[in-house]
C-alpha positions, -999 to 999 in steps of 0.1 A, spaced: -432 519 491 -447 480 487 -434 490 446 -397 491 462 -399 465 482 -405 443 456 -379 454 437 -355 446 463 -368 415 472 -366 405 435 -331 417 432 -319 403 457 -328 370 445 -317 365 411 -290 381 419 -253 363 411 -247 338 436 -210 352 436 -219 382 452 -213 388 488 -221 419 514 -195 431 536 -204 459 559 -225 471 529 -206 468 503 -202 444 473 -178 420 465 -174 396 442 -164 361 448 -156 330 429 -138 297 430 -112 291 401 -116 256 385 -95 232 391 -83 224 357 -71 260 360 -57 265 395 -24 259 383 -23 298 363 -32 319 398 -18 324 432 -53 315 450 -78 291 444 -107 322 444 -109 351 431 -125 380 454 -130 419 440 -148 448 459 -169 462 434 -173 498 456 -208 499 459 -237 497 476 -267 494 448 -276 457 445 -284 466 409 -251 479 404 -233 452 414 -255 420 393 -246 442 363 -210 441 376 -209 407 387 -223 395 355 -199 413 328 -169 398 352 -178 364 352 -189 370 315 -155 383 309 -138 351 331 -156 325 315 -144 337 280 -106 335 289 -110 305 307 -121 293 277 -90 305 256 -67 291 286 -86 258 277 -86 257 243 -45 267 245 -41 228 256 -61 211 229 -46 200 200 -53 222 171 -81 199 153 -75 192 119 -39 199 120 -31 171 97 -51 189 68 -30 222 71 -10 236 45 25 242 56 49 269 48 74 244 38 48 229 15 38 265 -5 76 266 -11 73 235 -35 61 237 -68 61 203 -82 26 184 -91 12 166 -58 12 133 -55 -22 126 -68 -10 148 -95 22 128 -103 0 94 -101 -18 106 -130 10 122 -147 29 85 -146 -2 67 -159 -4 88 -186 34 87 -196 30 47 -190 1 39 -210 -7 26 -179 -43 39 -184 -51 10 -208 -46 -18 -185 -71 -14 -156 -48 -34 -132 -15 -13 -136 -35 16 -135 -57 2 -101 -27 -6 -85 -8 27 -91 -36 46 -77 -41 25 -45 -8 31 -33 -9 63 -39 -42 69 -22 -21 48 10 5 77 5 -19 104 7 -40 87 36 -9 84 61 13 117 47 -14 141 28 -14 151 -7 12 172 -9 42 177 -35 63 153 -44 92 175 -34 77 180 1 84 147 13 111 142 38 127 112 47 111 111 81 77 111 60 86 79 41 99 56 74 64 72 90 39 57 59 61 22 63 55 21 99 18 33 90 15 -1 64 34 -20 94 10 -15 116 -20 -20 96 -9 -57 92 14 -59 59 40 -82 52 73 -73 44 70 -83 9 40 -60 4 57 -31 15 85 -31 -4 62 -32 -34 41 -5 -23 80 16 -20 86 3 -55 52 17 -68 57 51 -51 89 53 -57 89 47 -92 59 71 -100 78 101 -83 112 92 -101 97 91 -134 80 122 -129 106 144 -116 130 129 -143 100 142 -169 92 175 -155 133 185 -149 122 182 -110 154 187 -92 157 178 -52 155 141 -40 129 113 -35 121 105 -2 108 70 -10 144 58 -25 163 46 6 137 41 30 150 13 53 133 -17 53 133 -40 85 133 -80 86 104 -86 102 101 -114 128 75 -140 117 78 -131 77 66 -158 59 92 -174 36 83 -185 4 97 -217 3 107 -237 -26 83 -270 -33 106 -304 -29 109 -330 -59 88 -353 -44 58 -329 -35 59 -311 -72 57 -348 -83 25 -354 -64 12 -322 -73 15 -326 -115 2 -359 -107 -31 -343 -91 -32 -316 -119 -35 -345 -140 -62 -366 -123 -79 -337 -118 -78 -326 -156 -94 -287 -156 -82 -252 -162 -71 -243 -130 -48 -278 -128 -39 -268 -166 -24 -235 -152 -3 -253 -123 9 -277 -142 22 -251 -174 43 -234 -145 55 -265 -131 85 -271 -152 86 -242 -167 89 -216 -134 68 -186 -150 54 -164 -134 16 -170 -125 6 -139 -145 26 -145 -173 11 -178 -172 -25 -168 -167 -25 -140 -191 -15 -162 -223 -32 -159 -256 -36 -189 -272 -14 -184 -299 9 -175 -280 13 -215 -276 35 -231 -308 27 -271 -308 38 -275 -343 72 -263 -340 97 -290 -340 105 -279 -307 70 -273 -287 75 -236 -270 56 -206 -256 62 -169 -262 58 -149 -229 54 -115 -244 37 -84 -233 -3 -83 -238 -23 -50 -241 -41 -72 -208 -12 -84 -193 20 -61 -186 58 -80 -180 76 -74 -146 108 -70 -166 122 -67 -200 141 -95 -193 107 -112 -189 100 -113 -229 117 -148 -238 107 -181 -256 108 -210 -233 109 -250 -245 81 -268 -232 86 -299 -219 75 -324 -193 42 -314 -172 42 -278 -189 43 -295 -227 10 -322 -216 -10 -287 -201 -3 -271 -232 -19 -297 -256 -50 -299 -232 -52 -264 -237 -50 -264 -272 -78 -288 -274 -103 -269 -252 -97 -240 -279 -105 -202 -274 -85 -170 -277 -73 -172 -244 -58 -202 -229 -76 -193 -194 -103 -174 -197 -113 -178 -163 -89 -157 -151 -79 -134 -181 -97 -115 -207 -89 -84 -233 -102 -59 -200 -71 -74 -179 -55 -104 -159 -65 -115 -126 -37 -132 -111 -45 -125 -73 -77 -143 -82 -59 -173 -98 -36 -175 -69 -62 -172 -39 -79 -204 -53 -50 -224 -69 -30 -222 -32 -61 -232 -18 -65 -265 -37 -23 -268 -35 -27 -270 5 -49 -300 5 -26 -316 -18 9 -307 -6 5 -289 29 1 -253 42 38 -242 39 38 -240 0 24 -217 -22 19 -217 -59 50 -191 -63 70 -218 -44 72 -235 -77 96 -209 -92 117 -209 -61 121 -245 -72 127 -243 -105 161 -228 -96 170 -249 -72 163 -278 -97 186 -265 -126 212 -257 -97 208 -294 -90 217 -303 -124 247 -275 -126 227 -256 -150 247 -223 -153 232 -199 -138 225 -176 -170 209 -202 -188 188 -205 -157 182 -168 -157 170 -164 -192 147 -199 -184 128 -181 -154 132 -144 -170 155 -131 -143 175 -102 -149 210 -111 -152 238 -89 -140 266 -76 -163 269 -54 -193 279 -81 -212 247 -104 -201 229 -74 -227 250 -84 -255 233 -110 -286 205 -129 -285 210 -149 -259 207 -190 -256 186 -211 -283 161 -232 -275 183 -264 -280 202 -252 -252 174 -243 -228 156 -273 -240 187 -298 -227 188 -285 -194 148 -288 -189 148 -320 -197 175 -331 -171 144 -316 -143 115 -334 -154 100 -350 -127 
């Protein structure tokens, strides 16, 4: 009998706390969450569990709010995000079977050469790797439009300019163009007519006045060193500052009765354009950098910034603006200085082809592709009506 009476004693108190006696009978009771109120009529649920045995009805009550607790998980879990969707491998996807991008990147290097000059090759992976971060790597082919204005919004709002995106596009785009032309890929590219914004704010480049050039050749001079060497060769010559940087030395002809240089296409240095490959007179500010070069000797004419593992113009640029501010103010940049050259010949109503094949712009026209192009002589007259 006292056996018994503990047994009841103990059921009774680790029984469920949900369980209630009515006239002797068991029911079970409990309150619905809030966060789940919304899928039943009441805000508790109560069963009669038709019986009297206490022992009975803990077994019950337990498996029920067992049973409750696992689909009020699944109601729960139906409102989360799946996690990870991102990563998922759509249907649309399996349906594509060009290369993936990461694929594709490697695919153009390879078809380039691009693999022998570390900085083409750097930069061709990056933006791919800023594709595959904001999109996934998926096929080439798999890209929609909607994808392409997401990944510019994406660089947007991680705090690139204008200009940089549109070169990131032109990377992209150009690595999936080449390779679906390769591989007989047929569909579109969704990086070809992505629309591009003007941006409020964008920095201009802006073209550096007469008088400020002046001022800064005349500091390039004073100062007398390598970097100055390098501003001052661009200064009446408007090169580019990696066509510039990545010179050889013998690239440089002194002896010529006409002093020029040959910008040409280094296994260390790549050209923007085909059009880029010229001869170009040198003369004024550009002719005096190019002697002091020749007299500091070397096989490179600035080996601070170039050598036969590659170029490093974004270096060269970070420090010569730098210096340029002090000199000439914040609003100019060293690529400012081939903004000007243009203006300079237009000043002097160079035509505007002669110009072109002076700076190494493409020019327009079938016919523009037809001989050799201007001599020296030529190029050489209209130079010397710009030096400052």
């Amino acid at each position: 009998m006292l056996t018994a009476l503990v047994t009841l004693k103990m059921t009774y108190k680790t029984r469920p706390s949900h369980l209630r006696n009515r006239d002797g009978i068991y029911h079970f009771i409990r309150r619905i969450p809030a966060d789940l109120r919304s899928h039943y009529r009441s805000d508790r649920i109560c069963l009669s569990l038709r019986t009297k045995s206490a022992a009975i009805a803990c077994r019950a009550a337990d498996s029920i709010s067992q049973r409750l607790d696992d689909y009020w998980s699944g109601l729960r879990l139906q409102k989360m995000d799946v996690p990870a969707l991102h990563l998922l491998i759509s249907n649309d996807d399996n349906k594509h079977d060009s290369p993936t991008l990461k694929e594709a990147v490697d695919a153009y290097l390879l078809l380039k050469g691009g693999v022998t000059n570390p900085v083409f090759a750097r930069t061709a992976r990056r933006n791919g790797r800023y594709v595959i971060a904001a999109l996934g790597n998926r096929p080439i082919t798999a890209y929609s439009s909607a994808d392409a204005a997401k990944f510019r919004d994406c660089l947007f709002e991680n705090g690139l300019s204008l200009g940089s995106v549109r070169r990131i596009f032109g990377s992209v785009r150009s690595i999936i163009n080449l390779v679906m032309r390769e591989q007989g890929i047929e569909g579109a590219n969704a990086f070809a007519r992505t629309y591009m914004p003007e941006r409020n704010g964008q920095k201009e480049r802006l073209p550096i006045p007469s008088v400020a050039l002046s001022a800064l050749q005349q500091n390039c001079k004073d100062k007398d060193d390598e970097a100055r060497w390098l501003i001052a060769l661009i200064s009446d010559k408007g090169m580019r500052l990696a066509e510039a940087a990545g010179l050889a030395m013998n690239d440089i002809y002194l002896d010529e009765e006409l002093p020029q240089v040959s910008i040409r296409t280094h296994s260390w240095r790549r050209l923007k354009t085909k059009s880029s490959e010229r001869l170009v007179p040198l003369v004024g500010a550009s002719l005096w950098a190019a002697k002091r070069l020749h007299q500091s000797g070397g096989a490179f004419a600035f080996p601070r910034y170039c050598n036969e593992q590659g170029c490093n113009a974004n270096s060269a640029s970070a420090a010569l603006n730098k210096w340029m501010k002090g000199i000439i103010g914040n609003e100019y940049v060293i690529h400012g200085i081939r903004h000007s050259l243009r203006d300079r010949l237009r000043a002097v109503e160079c035509p505007s082809d002669i110009t072109d094949q002076i700076g190494g712009w493409t020019t327009e026209g079938v016919g523009h592709g037809y001989g050799r192009g201007y001599s020296l002589e030529v190029m050489a007259k209209w130079m010397r009506k710009i030096e400052a």
